[in-house]
GULUMTI-478780 format. One record per residue (C-alpha): residue number from 1; residue in one letter; chain; x, y, z. Coordinates in pm, whole numbers, m for minus. Layout:
N
 seq type mol      x      y      z
 NUM    a   A      X      Y      Z
...
//
This chain:
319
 seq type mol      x      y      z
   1    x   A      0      0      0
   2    x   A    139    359    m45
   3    x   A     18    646    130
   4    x   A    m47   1010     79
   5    x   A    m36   1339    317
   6    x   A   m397   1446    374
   7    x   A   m360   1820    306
   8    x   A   m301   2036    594
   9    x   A   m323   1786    859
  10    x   A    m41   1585    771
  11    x   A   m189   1235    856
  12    x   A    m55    998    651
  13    x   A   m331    793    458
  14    x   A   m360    496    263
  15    x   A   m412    568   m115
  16    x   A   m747    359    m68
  17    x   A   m950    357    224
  18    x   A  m1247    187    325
  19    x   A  m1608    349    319
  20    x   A  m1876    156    554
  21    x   A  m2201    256    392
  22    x   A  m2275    m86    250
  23    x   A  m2253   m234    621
  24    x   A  m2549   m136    761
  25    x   A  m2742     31    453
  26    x   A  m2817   m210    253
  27    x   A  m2842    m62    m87
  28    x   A  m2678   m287   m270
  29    x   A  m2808   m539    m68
  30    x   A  m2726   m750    286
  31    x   A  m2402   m750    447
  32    x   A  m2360  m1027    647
  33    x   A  m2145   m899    978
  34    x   A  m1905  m1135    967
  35    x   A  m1841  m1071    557
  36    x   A  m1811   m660    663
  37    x   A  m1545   m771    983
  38    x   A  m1352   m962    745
  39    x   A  m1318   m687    515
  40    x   A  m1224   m470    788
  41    x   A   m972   m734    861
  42    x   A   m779   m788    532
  43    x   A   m816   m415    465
  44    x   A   m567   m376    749
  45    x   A   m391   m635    671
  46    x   A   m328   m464    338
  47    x   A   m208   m164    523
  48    x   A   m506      8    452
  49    x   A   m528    270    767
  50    x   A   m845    510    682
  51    x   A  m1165    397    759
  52    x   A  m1497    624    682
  53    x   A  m1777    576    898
  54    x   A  m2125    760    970
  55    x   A  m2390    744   1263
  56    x   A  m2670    751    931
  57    x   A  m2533    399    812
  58    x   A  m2763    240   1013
  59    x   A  m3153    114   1039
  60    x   A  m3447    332   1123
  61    x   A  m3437    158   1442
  62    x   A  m3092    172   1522
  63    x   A  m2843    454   1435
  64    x   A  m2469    396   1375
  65    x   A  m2467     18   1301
  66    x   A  m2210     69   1058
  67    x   A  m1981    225   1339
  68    x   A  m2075    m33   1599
  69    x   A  m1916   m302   1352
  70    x   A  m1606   m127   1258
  71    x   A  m1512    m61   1647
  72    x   A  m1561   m468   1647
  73    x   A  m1328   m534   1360
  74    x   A  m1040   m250   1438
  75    x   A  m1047   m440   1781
  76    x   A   m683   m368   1929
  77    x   A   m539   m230   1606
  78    x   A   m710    150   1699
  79    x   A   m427    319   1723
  80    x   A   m271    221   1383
  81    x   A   m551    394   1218
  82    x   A   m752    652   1116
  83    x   A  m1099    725   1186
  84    x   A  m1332    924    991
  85    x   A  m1699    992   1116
  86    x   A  m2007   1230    980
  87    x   A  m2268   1417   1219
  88    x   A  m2599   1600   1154
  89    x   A  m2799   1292    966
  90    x   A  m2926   1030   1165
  91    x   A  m3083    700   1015
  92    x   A  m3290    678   1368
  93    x   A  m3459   1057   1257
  94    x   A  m3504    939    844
  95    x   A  m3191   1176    746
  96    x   A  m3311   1466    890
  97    x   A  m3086   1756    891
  98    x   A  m2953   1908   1244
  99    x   A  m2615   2103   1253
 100    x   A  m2659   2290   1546
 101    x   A  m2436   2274   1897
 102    x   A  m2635   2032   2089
 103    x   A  m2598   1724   1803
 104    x   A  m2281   1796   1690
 105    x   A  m2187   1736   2085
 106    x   A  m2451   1428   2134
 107    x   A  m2314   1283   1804
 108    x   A  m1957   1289   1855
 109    x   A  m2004   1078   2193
 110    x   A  m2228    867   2055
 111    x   A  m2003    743   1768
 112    x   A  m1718    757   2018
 113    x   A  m1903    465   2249
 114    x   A  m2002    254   1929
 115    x   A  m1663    267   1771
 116    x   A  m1511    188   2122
 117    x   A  m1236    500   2096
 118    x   A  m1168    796   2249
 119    x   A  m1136   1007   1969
 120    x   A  m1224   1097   1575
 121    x   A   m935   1236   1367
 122    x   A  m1200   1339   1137
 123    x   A  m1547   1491   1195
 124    x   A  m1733   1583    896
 125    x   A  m2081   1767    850
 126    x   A  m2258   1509    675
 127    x   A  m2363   1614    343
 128    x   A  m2587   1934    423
 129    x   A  m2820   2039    142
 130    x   A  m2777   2459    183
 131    x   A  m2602   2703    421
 132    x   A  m2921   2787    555
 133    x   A  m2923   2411    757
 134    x   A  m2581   2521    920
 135    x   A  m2661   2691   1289
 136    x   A  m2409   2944   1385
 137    x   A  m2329   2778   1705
 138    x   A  m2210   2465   1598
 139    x   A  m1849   2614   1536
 140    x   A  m1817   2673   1893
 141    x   A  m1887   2329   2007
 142    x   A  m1676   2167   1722
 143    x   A  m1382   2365   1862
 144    x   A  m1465   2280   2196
 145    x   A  m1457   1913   2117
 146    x   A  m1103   1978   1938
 147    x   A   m960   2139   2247
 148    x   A  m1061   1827   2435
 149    x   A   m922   1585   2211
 150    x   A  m1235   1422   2089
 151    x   A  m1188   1538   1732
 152    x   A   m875   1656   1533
 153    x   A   m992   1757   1202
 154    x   A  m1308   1931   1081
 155    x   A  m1429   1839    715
 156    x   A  m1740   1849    481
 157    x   A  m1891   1530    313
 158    x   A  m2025   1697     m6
 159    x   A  m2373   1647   m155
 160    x   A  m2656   1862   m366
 161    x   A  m2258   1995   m497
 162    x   A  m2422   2257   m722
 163    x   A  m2585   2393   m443
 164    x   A  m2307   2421   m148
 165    x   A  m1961   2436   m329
 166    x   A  m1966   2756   m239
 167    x   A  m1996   2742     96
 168    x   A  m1704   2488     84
 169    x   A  m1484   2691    m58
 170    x   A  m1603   2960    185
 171    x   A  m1527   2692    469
 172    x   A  m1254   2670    331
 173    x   A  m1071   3031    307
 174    x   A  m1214   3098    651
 175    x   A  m1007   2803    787
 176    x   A  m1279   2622    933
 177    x   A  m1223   2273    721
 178    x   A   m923   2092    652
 179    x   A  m1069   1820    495
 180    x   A  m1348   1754    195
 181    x   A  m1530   1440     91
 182    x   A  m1652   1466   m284
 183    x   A  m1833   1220   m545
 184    x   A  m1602   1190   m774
 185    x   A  m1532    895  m1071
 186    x   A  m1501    816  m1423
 187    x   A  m1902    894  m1445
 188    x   A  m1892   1158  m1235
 189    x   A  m1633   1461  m1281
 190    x   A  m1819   1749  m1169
 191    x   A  m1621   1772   m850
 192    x   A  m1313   1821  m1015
 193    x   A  m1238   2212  m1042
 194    x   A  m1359   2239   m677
 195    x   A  m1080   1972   m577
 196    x   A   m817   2149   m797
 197    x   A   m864   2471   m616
 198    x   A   m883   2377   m264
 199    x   A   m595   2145   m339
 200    x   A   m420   2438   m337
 201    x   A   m529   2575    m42
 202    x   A   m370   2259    123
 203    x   A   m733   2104    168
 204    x   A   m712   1727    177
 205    x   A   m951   1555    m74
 206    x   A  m1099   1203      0
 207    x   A  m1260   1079   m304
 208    x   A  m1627    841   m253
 209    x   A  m1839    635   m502
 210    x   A  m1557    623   m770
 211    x   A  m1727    262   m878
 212    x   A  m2041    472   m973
 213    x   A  m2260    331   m739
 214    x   A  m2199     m7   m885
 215    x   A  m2194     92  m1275
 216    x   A  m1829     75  m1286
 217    x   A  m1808   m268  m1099
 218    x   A  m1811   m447  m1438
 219    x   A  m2118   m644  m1290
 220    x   A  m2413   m417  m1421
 221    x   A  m2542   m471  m1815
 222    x   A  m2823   m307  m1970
 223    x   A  m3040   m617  m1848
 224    x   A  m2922   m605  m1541
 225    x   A  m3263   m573  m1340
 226    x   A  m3226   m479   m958
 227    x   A  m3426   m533   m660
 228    x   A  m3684   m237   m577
 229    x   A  m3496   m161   m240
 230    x   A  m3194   m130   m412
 231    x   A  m3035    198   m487
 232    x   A  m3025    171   m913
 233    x   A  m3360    108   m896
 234    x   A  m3478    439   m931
 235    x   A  m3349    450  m1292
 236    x   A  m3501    378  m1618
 237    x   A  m3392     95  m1860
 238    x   A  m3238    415  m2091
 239    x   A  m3052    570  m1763
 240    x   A  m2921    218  m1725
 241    x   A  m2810    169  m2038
 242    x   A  m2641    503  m2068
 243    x   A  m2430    471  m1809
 244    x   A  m2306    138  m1935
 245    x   A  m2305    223  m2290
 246    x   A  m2052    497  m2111
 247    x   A  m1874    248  m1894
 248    x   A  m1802     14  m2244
 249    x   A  m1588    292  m2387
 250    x   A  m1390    326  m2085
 251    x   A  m1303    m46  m2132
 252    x   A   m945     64  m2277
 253    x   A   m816    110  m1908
 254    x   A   m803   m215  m1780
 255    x   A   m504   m362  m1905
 256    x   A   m229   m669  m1771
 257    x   A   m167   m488  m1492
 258    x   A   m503   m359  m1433
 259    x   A   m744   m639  m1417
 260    x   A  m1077   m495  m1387
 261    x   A  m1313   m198  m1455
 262    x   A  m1340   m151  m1074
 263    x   A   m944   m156  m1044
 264    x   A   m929     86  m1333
 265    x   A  m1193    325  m1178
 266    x   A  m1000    349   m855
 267    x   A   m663    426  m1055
 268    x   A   m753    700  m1256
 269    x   A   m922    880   m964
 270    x   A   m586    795   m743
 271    x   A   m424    989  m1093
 272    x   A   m576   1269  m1054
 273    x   A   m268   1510   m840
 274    x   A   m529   1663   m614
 275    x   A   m690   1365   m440
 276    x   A   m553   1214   m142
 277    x   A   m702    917   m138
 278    x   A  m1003    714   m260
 279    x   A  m1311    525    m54
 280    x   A  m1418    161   m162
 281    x   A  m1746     72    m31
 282    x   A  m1611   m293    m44
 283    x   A  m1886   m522     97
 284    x   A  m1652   m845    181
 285    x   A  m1284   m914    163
 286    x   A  m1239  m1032   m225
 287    x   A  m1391   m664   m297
 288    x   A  m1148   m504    m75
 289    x   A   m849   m669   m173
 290    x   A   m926   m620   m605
 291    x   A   m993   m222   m454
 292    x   A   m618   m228   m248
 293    x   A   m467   m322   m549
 294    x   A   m530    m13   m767
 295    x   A   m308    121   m538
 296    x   A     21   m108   m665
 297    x   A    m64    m57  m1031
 298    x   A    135    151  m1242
 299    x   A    m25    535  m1291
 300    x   A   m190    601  m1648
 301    x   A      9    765  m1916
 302    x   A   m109   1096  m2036
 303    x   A   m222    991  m2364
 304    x   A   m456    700  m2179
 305    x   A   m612    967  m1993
 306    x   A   m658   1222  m2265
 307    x   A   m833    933  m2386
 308    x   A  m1096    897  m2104
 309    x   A  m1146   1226  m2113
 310    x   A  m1246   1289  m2466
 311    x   A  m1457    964  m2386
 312    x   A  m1601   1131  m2155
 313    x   A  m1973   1257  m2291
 314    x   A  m2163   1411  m1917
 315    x   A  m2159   1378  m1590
 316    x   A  m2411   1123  m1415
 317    x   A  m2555   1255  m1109
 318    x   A  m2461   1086   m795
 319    x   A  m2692    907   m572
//
């Protein structure tokens, strides 16, 4: 595994780490807990050492699920690691938004207790929709929980992009983020001048659904049909067939080295000079290890990705 310097906070990342929507989510379907701990498991093995978590990956019963099976798998190897958590969306409240003071506090020690640590290197709002959700206290308490060691970094987990880039960037110049979490993949590129400028500014840059939500797994066909809880399903045989039609011309980039479409996703994202590293939402330990080893292959020439760029027709929305 090789690792990268997350912007301005200097913790040194694996090139991939793993994302634990798919854990407790099901959206593309059942993770058995013993499947997710075994990903966990070989991911470190791998020396994969960032690990992205959320109290919303969860049931509406049950909030944090996802978390309470990643503080099972780290087990003892904590401290070799890095954490990454989300606040202000609860599964238990059916994604509601609240970034105010009193959650970000409740929140932060309630992902604490299920990940059995003492402390988040990362704390990101979790993908707020406008400014006007943000409550003007809630900088206050974040800092408080800095100063007593409960959090180290402050970042933002990007959705609805057209609609709050620019109070990242604004986030950003006032110092109060060191860290952003963008969509970003061959399907999906509309991240990328955002990432170039706040690379810049020394922002780090974790990259999420680079497979596409699935599309660029090289399991999907225009047949493919999926289950009505699933998270494709809301698209229309043409949608589907679009994005795969897309995903066919991309087929150049897996090569001897490259085995895969997935592999070949997570390369040319790890290509692109202003990302630190890359999320698989690996749901078992095959999936983690074909993700890891993106990491070993050799980067892309220039002319291969001049190539996927004047391949590349639109940008797909992300989920």
């Amino acid at each position: 595994m090789k690792y990268r310097t997350l912007g301005r906070t200097e913790l040194r990342c694996s090139e991939i780490g793993l994302g634990t929507w798919t854990f407790a989510s099901q959206v593309y379907g059942a993770v058995a807990e013993a499947d997710a701990i075994n990903a966990i498991r070989a991911a470190l093995d791998v020396g994969i050492n960032f690990f992205d978590t959320a109290p919303l990956y969860g049931t509406p019963q049950r909030d944090g699920v996802a978390e309470e099976i990643l503080g099972k798998g780290l087990g003892k190897d904590r401290d070799k690691i890095i954490i990454s958590s989300k606040f202000g969306r609860n599964s238990s409240e059916g994604n509601a938004p609240n970034f105010h003071a009193k959650r970000a506090r409740q929140s932060v020690e309630e992902s604490l207790r299920r990940l059995r640590t003492d402390r988040l290197e990362i704390l990101f709002f979790h993908s707020p929709f406008s400014a006007e959700e943000i409550h003007d206290d809630v900088w206050e308490a974040l800092d408080k929980l800095k100063t007593e060691g409960k959090i180290r970094f402050i970042g933002h987990s990007i959705s609805m992009f057209q609609n709050t880039q620019q109070m990242t960037r604004n986030w950003a110049a006032e110092r109060k983020i060191d860290v952003i979490q963008v969509v970003y993949s061959l399907l999906n590129r509309e991240a990328a001048d955002l990432m170039r400028d706040l690379g810049k500014e020394k922002i780090g840059v974790v990259a999420r659904e680079s497979l596409a939500n699935g599309f660029l797994s090289g399991t999907i066909t225009k047949d493919t049909q999926f289950p009505p809880d699933h998270l494709n399903a809301r698209y229309s045989r043409e949608e589907i067939s679009e994005r795969v039609e897309q995903v066919q011309r991309l087929g150049f980039l897996v090569r001897d080295d490259i085995k895969n479409m997935p592999q070949a996703a997570m390369r040319w994202v790890l290509d692109d000079p202003h990302v630190s590293l890359v999320l698989s939402g690996a749901k078992n330990q095959r999936e983690i290890l074909g993700c890891a080893a993106a990491a070993e292959a050799k980067p892309y020439s220039s002319a291969e990705l001049q190539k996927a760029e004047t391949l590349h027709y639109r940008d797909f929305q992300a989920a």
